[in-house]
DSSP file (Angstrom, degrees, kcal/mol; ACC not computed):
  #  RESIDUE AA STRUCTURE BP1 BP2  ACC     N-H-->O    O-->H-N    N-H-->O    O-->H-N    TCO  KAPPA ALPHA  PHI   PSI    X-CA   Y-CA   Z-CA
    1    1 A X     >        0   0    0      0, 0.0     4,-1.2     0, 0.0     5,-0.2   0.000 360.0 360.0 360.0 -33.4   70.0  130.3   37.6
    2    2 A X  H >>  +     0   0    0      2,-0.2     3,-1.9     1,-0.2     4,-1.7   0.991 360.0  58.7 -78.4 -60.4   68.9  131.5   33.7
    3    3 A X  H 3> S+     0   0    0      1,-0.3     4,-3.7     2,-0.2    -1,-0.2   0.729 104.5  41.1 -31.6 -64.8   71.4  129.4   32.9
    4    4 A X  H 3> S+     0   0    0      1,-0.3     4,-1.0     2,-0.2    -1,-0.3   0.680 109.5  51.2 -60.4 -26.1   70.3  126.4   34.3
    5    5 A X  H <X S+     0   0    0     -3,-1.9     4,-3.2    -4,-1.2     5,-0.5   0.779 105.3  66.3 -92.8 -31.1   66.7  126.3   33.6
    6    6 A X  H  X S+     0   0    0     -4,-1.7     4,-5.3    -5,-0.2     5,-0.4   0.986 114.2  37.1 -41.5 -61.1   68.2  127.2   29.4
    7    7 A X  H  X S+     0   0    0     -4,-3.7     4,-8.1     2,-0.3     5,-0.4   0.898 111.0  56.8 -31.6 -62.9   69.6  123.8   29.8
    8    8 A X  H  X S+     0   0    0     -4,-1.0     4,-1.0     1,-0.3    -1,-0.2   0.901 114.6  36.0 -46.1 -65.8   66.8  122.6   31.6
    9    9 A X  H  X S+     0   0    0     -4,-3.2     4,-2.0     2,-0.2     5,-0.4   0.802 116.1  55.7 -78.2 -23.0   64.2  123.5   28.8
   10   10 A X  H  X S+     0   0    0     -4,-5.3     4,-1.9    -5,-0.5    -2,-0.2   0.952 110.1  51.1 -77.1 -23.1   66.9  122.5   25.7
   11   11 A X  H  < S+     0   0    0     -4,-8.1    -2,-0.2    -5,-0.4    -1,-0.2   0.725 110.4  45.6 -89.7   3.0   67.1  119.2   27.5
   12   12 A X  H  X S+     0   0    0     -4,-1.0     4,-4.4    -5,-0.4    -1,-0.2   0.895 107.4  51.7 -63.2 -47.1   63.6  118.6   27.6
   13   13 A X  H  X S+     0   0    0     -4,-2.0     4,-2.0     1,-0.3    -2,-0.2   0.681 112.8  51.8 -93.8   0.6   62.4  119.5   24.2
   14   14 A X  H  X S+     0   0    0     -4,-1.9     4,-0.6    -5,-0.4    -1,-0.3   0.686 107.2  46.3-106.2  18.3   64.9  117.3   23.0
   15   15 A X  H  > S+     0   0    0      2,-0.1     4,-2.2    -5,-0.1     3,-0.4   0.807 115.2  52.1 -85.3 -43.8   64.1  114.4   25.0
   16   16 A X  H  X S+     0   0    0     -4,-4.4     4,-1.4     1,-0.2     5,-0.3   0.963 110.5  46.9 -43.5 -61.7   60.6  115.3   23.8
   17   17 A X  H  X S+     0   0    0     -4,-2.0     4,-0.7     2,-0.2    -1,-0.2   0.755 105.8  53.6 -75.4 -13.4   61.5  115.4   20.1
   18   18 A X  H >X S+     0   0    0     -4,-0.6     3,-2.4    -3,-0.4     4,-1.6   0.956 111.9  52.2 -64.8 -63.4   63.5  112.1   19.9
   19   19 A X  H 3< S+     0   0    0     -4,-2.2     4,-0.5     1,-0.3    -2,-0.2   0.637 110.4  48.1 -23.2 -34.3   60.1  110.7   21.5
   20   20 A X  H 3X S+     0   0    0     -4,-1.4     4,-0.7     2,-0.3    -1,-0.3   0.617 109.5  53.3 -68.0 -51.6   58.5  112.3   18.8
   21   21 A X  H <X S+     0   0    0     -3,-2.4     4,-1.0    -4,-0.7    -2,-0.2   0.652 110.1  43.3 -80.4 -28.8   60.7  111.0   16.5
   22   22 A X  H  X S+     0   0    0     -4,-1.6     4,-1.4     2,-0.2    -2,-0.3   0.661 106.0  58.0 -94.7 -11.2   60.4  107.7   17.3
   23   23 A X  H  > S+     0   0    0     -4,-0.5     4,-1.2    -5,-0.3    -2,-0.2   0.748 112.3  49.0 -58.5 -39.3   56.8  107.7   17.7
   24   24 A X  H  X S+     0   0    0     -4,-0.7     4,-3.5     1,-0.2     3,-0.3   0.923 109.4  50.0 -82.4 -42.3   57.1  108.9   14.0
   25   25 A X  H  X S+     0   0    0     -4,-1.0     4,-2.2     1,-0.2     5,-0.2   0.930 110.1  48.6 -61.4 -55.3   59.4  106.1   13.1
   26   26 A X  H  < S+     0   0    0     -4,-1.4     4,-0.4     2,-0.2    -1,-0.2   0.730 111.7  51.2 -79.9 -25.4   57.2  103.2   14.6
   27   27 A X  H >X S+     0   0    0     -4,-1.2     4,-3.3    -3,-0.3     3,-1.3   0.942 111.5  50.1 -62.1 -65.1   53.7  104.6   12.7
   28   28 A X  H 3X S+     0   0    0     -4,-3.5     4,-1.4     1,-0.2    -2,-0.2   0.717 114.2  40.5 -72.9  -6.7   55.4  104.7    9.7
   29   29 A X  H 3X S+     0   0    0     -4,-2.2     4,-0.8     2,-0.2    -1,-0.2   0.422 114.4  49.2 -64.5 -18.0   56.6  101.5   10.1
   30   30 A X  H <> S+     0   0    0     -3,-1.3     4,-2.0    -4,-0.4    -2,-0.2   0.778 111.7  53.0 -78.8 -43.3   53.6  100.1   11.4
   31   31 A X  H  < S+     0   0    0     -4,-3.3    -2,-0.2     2,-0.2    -3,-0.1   0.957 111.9  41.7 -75.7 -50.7   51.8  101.9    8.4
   32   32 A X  H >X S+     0   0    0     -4,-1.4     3,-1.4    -5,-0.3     4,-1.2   0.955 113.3  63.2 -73.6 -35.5   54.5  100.1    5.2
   33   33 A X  H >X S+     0   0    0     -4,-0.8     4,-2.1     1,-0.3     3,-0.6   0.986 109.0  42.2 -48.3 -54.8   54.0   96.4    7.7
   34   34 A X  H 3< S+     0   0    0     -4,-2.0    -1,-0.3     1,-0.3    -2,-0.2  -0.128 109.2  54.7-115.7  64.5   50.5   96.6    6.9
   35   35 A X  H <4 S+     0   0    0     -3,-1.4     3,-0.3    -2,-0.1    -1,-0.3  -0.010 111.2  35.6 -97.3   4.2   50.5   97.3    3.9
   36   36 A X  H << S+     0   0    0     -4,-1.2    -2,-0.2    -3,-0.6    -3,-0.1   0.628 119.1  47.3-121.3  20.2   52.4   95.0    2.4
   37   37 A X  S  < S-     0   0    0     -4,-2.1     2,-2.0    -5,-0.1    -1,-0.2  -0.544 102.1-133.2-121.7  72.9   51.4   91.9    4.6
   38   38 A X    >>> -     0   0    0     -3,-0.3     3,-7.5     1,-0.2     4,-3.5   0.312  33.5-178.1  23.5  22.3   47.8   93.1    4.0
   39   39 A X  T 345S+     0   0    0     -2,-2.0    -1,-0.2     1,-0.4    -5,-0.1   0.329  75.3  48.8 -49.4  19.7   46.8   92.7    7.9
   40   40 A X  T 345S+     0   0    0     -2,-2.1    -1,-0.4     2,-0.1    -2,-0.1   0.180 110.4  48.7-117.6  11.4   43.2   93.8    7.7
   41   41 A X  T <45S+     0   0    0     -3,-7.5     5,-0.3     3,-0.1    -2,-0.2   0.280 116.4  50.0-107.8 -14.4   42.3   91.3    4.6
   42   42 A X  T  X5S+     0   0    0     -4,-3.5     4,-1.8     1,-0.3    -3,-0.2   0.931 114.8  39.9 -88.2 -16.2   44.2   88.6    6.9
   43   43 A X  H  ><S+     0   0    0     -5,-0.7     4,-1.0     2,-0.2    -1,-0.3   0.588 112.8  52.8 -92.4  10.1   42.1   89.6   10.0
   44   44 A X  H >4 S+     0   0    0      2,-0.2     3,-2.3     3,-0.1     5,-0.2   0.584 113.7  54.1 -99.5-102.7   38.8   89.9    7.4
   45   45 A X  H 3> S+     0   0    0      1,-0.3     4,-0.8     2,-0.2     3,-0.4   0.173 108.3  43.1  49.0 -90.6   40.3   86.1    6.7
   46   46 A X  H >X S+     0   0    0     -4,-1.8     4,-1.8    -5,-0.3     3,-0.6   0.821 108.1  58.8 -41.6 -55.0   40.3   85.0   10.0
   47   47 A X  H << S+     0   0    0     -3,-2.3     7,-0.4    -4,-1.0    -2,-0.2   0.799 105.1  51.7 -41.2 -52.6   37.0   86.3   10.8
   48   48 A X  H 34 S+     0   0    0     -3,-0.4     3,-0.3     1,-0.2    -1,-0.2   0.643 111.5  44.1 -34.3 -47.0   35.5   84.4    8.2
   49   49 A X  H << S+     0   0    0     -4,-0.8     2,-0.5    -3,-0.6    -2,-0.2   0.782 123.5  35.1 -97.2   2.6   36.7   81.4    9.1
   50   50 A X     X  +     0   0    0     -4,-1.8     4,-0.9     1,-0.1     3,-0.5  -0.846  64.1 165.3-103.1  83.5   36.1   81.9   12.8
   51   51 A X  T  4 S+     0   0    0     -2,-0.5     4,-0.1    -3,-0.3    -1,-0.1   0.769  72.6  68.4 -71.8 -33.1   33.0   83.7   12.5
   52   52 A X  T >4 S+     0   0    0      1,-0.2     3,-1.8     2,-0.1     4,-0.3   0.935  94.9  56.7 -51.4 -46.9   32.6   82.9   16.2
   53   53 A X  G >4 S+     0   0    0     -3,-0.5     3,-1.3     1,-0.3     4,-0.2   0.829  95.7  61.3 -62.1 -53.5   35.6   85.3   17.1
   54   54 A X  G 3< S+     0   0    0     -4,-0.9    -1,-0.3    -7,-0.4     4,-0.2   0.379  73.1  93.4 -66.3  -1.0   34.2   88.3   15.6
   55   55 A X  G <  S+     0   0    0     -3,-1.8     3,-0.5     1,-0.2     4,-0.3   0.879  95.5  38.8 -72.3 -29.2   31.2   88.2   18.0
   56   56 A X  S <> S+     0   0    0     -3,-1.3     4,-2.2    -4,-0.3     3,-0.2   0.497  90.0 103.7-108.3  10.6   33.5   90.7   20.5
   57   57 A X  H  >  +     0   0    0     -4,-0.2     4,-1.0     2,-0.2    -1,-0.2   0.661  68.9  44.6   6.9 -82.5   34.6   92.4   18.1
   58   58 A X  H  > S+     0   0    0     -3,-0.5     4,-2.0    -4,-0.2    -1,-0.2   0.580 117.8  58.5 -90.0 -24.3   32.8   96.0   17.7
   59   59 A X  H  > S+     0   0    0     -4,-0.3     4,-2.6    -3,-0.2    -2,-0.2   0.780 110.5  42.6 -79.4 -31.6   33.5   95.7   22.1
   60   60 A X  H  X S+     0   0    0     -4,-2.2     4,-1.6     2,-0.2    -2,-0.2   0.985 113.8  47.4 -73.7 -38.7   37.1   95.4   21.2
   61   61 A X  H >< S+     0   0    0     -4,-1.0     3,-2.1     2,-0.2     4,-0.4   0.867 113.8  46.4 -65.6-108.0   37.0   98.1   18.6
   62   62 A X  H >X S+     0   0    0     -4,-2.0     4,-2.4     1,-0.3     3,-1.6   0.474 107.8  66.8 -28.1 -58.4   35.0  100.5   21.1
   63   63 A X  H 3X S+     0   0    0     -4,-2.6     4,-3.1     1,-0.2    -1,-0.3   0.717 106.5  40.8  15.4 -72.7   37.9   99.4   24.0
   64   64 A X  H << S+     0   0    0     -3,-2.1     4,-0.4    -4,-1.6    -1,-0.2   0.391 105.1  59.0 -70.2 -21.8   40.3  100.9   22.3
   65   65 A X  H <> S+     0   0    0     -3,-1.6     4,-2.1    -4,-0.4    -2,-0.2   0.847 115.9  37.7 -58.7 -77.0   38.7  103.7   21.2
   66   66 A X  H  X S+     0   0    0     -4,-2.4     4,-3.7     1,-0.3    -2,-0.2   0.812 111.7  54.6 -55.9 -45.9   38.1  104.7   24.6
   67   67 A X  H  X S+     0   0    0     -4,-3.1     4,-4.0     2,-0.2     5,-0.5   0.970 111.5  49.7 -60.2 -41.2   41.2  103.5   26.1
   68   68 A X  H  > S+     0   0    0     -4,-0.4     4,-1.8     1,-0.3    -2,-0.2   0.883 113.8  49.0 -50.7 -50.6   42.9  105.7   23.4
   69   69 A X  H  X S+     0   0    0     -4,-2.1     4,-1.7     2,-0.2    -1,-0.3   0.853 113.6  37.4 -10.8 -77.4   40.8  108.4   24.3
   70   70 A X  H  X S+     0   0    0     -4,-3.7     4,-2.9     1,-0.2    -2,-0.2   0.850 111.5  56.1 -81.7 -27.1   41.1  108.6   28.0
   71   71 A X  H  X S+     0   0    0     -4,-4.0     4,-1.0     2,-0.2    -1,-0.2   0.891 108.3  57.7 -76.3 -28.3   45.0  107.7   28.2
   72   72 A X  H >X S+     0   0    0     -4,-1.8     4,-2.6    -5,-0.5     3,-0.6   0.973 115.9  33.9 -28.6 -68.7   44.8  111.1   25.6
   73   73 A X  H 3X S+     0   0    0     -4,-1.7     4,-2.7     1,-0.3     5,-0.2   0.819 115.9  54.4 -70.8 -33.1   43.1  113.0   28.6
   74   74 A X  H 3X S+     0   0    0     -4,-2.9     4,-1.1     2,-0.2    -1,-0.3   0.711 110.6  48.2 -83.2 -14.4   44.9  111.2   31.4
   75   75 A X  H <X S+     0   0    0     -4,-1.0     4,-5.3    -3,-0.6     5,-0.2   0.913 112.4  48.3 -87.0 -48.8   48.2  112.4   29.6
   76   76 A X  H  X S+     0   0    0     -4,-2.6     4,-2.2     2,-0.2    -2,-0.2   0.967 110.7  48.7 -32.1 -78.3   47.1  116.1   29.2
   77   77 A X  H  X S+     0   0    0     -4,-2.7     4,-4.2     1,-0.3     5,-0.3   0.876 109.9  49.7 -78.3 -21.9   46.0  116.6   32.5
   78   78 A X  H  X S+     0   0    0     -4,-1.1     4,-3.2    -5,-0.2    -1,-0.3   0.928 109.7  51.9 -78.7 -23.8   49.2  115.2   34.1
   79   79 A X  H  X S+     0   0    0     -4,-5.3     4,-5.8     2,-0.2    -1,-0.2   0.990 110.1  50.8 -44.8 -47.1   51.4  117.4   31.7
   80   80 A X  H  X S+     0   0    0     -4,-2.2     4,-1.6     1,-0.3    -2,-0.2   0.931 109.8  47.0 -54.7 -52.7   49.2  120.4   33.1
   81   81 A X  H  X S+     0   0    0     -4,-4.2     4,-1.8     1,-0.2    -1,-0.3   0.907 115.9  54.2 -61.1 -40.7   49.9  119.1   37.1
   82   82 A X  H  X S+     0   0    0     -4,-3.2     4,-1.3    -5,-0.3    -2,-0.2   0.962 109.3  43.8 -52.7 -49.2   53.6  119.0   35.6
   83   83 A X  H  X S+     0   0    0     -4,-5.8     4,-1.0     2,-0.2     3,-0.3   0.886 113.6  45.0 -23.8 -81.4   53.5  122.4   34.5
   84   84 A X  H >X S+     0   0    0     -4,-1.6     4,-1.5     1,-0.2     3,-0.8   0.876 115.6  52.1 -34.8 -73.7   52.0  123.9   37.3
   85   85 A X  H 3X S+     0   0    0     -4,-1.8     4,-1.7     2,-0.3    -1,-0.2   0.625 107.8  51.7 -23.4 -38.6   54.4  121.8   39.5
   86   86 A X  H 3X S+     0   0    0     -4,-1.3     4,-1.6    -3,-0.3    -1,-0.3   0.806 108.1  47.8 -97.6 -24.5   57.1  122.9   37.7
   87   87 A X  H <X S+     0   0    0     -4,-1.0     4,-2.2    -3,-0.8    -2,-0.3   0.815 106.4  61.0 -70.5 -27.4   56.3  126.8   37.9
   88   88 A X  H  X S+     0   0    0     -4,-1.5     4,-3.6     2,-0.2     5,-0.2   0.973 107.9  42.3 -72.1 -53.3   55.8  126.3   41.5
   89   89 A X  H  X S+     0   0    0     -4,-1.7     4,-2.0     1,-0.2    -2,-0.2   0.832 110.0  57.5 -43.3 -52.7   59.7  125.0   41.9
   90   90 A X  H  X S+     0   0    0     -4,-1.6     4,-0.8     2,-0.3    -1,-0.2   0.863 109.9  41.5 -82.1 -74.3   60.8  127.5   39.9
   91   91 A X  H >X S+     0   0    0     -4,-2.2     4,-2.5     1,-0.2     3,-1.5   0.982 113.0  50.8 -59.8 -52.3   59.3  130.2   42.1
   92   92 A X  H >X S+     0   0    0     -4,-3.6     4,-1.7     1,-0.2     3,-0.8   0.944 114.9  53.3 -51.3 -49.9   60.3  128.7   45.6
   93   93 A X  H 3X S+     0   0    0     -4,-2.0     4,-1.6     2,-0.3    -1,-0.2   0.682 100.3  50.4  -8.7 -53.0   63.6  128.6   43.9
   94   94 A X  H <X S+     0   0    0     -3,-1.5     4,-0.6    -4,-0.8    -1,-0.2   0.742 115.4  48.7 -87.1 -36.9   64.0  132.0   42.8
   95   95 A X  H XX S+     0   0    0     -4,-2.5     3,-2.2    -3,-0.8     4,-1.3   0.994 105.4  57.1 -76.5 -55.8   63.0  132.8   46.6
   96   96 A X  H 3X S+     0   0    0     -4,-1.7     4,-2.8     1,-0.3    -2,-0.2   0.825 111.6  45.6 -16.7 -64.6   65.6  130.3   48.0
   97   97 A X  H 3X S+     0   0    0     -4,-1.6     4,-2.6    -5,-0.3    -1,-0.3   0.790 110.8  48.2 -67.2 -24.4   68.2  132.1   46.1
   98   98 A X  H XX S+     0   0    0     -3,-2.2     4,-1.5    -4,-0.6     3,-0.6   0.977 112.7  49.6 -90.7 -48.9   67.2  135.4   47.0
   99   99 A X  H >X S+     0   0    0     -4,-1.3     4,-2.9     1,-0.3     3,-0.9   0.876 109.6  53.1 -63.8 -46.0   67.0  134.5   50.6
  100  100 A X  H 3X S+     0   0    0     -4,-2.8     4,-1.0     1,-0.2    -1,-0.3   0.884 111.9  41.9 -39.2 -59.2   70.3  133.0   50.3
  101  101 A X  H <X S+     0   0    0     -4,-2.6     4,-1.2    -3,-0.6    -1,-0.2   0.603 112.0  53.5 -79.6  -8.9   72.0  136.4   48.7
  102  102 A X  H << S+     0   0    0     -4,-1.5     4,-0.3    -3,-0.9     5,-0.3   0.885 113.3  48.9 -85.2 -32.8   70.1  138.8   51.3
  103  103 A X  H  X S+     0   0    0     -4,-2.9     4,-0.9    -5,-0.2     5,-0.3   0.781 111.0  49.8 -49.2 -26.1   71.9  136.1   54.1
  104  104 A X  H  X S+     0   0    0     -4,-1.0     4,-1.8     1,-0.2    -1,-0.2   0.929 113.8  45.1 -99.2 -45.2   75.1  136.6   52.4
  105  105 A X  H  X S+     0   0    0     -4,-1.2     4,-0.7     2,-0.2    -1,-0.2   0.402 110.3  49.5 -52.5  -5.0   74.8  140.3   52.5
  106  106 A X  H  > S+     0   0    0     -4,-0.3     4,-2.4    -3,-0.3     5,-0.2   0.670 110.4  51.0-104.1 -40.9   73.8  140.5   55.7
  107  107 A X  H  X S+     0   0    0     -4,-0.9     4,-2.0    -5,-0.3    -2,-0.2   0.887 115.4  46.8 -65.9 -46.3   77.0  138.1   56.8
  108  108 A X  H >< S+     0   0    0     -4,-1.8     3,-0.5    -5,-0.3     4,-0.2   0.941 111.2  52.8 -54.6 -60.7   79.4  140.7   54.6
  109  109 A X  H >X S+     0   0    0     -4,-0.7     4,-2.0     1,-0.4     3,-1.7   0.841 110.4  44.1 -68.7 -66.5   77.8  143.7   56.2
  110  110 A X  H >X S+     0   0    0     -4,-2.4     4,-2.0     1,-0.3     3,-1.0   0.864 111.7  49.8 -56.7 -44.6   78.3  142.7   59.8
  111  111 A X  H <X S+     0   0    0     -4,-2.0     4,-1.4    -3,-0.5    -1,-0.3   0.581 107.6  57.2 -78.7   4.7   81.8  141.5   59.5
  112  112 A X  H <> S+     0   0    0     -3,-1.7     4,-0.9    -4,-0.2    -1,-0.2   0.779 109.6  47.8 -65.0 -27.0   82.6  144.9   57.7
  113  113 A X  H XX S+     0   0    0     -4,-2.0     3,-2.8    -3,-1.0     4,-2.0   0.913 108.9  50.7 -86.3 -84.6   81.2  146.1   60.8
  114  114 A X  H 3X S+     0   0    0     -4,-2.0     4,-0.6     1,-0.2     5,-0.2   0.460 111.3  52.9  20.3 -93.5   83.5  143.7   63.1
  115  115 A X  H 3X S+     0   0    0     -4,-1.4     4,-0.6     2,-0.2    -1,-0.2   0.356 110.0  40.4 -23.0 -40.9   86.2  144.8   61.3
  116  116 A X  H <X S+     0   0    0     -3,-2.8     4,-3.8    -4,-0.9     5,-0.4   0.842 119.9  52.8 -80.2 -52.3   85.7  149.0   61.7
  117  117 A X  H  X S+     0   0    0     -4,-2.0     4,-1.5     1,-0.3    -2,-0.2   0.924 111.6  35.9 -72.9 -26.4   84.8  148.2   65.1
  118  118 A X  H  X S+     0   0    0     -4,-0.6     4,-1.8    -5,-0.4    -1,-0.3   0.809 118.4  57.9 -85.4 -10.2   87.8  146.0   66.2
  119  119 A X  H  X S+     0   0    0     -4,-0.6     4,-2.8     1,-0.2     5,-0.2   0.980 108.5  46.1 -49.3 -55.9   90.1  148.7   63.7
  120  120 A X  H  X S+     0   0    0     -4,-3.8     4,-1.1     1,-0.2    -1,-0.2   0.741 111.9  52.2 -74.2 -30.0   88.6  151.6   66.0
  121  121 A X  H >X S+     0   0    0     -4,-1.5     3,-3.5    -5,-0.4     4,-2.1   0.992 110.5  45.8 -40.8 -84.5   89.6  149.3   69.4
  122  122 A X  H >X S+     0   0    0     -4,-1.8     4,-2.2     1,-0.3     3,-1.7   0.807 119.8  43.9 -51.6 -69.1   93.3  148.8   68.3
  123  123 A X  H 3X S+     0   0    0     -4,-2.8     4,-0.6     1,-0.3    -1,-0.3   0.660 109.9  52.0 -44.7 -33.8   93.3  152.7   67.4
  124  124 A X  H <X S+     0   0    0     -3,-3.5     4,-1.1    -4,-1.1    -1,-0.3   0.709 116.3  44.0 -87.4 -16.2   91.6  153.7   70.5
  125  125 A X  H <X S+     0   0    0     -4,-2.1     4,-1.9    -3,-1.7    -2,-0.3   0.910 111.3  50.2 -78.1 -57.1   94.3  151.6   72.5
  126  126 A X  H >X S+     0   0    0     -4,-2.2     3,-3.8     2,-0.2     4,-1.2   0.907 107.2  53.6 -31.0-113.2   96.9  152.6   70.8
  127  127 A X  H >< S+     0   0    0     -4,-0.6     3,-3.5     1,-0.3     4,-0.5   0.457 110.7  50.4   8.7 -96.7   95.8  156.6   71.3
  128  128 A X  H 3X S+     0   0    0     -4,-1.1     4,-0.7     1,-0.4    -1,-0.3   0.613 109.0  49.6 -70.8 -16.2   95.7  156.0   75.3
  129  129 A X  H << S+     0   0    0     -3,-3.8    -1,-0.4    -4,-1.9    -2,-0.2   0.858 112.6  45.3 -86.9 -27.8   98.9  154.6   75.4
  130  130 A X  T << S+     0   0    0     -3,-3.5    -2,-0.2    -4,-1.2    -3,-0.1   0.997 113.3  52.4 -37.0 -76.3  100.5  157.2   73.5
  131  131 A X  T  4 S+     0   0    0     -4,-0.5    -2,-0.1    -5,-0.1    -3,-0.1   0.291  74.1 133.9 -37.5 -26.6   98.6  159.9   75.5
  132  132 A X     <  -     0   0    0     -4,-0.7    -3,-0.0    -5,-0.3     3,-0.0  -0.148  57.9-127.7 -45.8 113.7   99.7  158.6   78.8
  133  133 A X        -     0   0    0     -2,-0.1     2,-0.3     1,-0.1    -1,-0.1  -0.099  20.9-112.4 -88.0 158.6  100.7  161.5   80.7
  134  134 A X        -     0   0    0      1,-0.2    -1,-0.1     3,-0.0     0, 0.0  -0.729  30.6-177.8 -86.5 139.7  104.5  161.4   82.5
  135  135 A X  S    S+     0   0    0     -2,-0.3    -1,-0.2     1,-0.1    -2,-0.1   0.530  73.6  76.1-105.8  -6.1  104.0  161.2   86.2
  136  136 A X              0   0    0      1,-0.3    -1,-0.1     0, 0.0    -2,-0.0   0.895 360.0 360.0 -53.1 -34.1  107.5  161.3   86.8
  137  137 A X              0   0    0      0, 0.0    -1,-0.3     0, 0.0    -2,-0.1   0.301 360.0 360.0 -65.8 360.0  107.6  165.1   86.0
């Protein structure tokens, strides 16, 4: 059982850190793209000559904000319900197994017992057939 959950958590936090890692990979690539094909002097550019375009702007800008924001909080709380979820398995688990190994003990116990008792049969037949008195006499 320790075993399995070691596993369990090394193969998490390295699916988590390649994620990580490529999240890192794709910023800083994102970051050296604009900067050397200048994309905010080409969208200040654009703006200029569509001056119309820039009217939704500050709505997109705030959008984005927000979405960034809330998909933040919506990611948080569903780790937390993961969490939680995942301690709850963990415990029902831990009981599963235990119920399992007091059944398995209980299953030994009684066919030890079988066992003594059909021993003490054979032996207590045995005995009276020795014992049998001669009537011939």
């Amino acid at each position: 059982m320790n075993m399995d959950k070691k596993i369990s958590v090394e193969k998490h936090s390295t699916t988590a850190l390649r994620d990580l890692i490529i999240l890192a990979v794709a910023t800083v690539a994102f970051l050296i793209l604009s900067y050397f094909f200048n994309i905010f002097v080409f969208l200040v550019e654009l703006f200029r000559k569509h001056p119309e375009a820039i009217t939704y702007i500050d709505e997109i800008i705030t959008l984005l904000l927000t979405l960034s924001i809330g998909l933040t909080v919506f990611s948080w709380r569903r780790w937390l319900e993961l969490k939680k979820e995942t301690n709850q398995r963990i415990k029902l688990q831990e009981e599963l197994l235990m119920i399992a190994d007091t059944k398995a003990e209980t299953e030994r116990i009684i066919s030890k017992q079988l066992h003594c008792e059909i021993e003490l049969h054979k032996l207590g037949e045995k005995n009276k057939s020795t014992k049998r008195p001669n009537l011939k006499e």
